[in-house]
C-alpha positions in Angstrom: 20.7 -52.9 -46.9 20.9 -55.7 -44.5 19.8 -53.4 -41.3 17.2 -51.6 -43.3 15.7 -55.5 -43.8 16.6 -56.6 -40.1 14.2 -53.2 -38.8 11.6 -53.7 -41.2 11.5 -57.5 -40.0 11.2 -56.6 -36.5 8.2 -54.1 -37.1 6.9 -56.2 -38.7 7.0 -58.7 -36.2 5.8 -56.5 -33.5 3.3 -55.3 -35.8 2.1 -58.9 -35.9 2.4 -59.3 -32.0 0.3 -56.4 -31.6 -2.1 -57.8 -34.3 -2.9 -61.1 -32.9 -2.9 -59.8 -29.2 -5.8 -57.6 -30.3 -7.6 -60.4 -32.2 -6.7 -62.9 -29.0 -8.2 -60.2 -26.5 -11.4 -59.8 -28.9 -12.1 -63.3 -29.0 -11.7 -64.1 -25.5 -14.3 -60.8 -25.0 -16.3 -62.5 -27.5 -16.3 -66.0 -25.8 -17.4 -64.3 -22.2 -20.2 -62.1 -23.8 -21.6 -65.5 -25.9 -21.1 -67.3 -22.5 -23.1 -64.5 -20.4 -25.7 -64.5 -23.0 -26.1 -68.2 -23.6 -26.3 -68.9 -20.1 -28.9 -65.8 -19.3 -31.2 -66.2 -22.2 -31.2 -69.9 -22.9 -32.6 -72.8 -21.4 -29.0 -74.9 -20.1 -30.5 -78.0 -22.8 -30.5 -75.6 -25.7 -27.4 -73.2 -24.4 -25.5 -77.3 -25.0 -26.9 -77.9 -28.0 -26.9 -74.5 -29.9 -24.1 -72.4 -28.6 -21.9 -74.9 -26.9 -20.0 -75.4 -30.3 -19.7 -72.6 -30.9 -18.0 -71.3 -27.6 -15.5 -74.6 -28.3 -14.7 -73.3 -31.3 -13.4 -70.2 -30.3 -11.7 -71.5 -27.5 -9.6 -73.5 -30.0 -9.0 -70.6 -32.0 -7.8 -68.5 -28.8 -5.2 -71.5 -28.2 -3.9 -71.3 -31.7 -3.6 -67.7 -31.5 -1.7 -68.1 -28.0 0.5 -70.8 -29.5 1.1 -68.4 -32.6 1.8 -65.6 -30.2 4.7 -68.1 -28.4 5.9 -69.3 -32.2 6.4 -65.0 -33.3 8.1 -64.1 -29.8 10.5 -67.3 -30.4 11.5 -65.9 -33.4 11.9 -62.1 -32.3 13.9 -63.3 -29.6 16.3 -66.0 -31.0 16.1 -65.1 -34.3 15.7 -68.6 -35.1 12.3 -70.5 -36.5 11.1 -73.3 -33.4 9.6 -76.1 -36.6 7.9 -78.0 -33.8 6.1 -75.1 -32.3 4.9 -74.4 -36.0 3.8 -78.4 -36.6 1.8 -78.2 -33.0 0.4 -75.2 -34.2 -0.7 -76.6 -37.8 -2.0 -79.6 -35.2 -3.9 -78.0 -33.0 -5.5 -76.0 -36.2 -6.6 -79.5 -38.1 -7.7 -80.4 -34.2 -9.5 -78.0 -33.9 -11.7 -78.4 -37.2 -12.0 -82.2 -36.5 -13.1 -81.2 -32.8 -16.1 -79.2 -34.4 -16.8 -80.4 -37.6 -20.3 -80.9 -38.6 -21.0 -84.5 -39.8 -24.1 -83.7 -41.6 -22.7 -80.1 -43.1 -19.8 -81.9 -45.2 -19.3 -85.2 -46.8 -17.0 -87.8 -45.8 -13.9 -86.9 -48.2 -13.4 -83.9 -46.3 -13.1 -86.0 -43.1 -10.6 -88.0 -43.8 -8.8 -85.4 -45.9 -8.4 -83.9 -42.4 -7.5 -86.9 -40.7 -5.0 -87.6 -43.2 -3.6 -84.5 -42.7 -3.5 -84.6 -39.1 -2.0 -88.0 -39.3 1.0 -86.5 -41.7 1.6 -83.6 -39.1 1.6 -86.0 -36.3 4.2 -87.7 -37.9 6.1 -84.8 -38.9 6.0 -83.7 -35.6 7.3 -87.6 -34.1 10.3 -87.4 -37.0 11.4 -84.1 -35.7 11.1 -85.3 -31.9 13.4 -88.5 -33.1 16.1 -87.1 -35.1 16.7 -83.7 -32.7 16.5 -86.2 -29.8 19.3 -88.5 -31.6 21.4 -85.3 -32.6 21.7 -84.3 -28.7 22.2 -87.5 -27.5 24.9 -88.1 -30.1 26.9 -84.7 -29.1 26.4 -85.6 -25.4 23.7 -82.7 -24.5 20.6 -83.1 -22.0 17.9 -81.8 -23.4 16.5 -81.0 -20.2 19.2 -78.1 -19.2 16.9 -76.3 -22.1 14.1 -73.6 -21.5 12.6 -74.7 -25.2 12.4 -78.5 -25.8 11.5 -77.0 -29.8 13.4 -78.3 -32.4 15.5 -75.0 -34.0 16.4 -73.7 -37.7 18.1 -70.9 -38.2 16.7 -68.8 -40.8 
């Protein structure tokens, strides 16, 4: 039963490789034909103002998806969940809507329910810097000798 769940875990997390590789390649297709098209058919003053954002946007959203892509293969190949790739994902996320959040679209609660939310995540991400960096140095291990500098938990 145990290798019947281990296969179906890994197709599933090729499945989602091969998922968010399409999406990533689609978006970054997207991003050039918005870019080719704002810059040919609009005036550069209204090409900034109008589709600008828009192009930020989903250059965010490719990042996330590459950082996702990173957080899925450093699973399939340790087997092990990297926490602070997941927080700097969840970071870049909240970023990301702060980066192109429309003042007079949404209220002033929802602002600073984001930045509370990217303050708890930065400090999630600063406690699990602290205490992984105090566990190495208290079992005499540089850090450095390390491909990943991500904080690890079995799962």
């Amino acid at each position: 039963m145990e290798r019947y769940l281990k296969i179906l875990q890994k197709g599933i997390i090729y499945l989602s490789l091969f998922i968010i590789s399409l999406l990533l390649v689609l978006a970054l297709v997207d991003v050039f034909i918005k870019l080719y098209d704002g810059l040919l058919n609009n005036p550069f003053r209204e090409f900034i103002e109008l589709e600008y954002p828009i192009l930020i946007d989903l250059f965010l959203m490719i990042i996330i998806g590459v950082e996702l892509l990173e957080t899925i293969k450093g699973f399939l190949m340790d087997e092990i969940l990297h926490v602070e790739l997941v927080v700097l994902v969840a970071i870049i996320a909240i970023s990301r809507k702060v980066i192109v959040y429309g003042v007079s679209k949404k209220g002033v609660e929802d602002l600073l329910s984001l930045a509370a939310m990217l303050a708890a995540l930065a400090l999630t991400y600063w406690v699990i810097k602290i205490c992984y960096r105090k566990k190495y140095n208290k079992a005499g291990v540089n850090r450095k000798n390390f491909n990943s500098e991500c904080s690890d938990v079995n799962v």
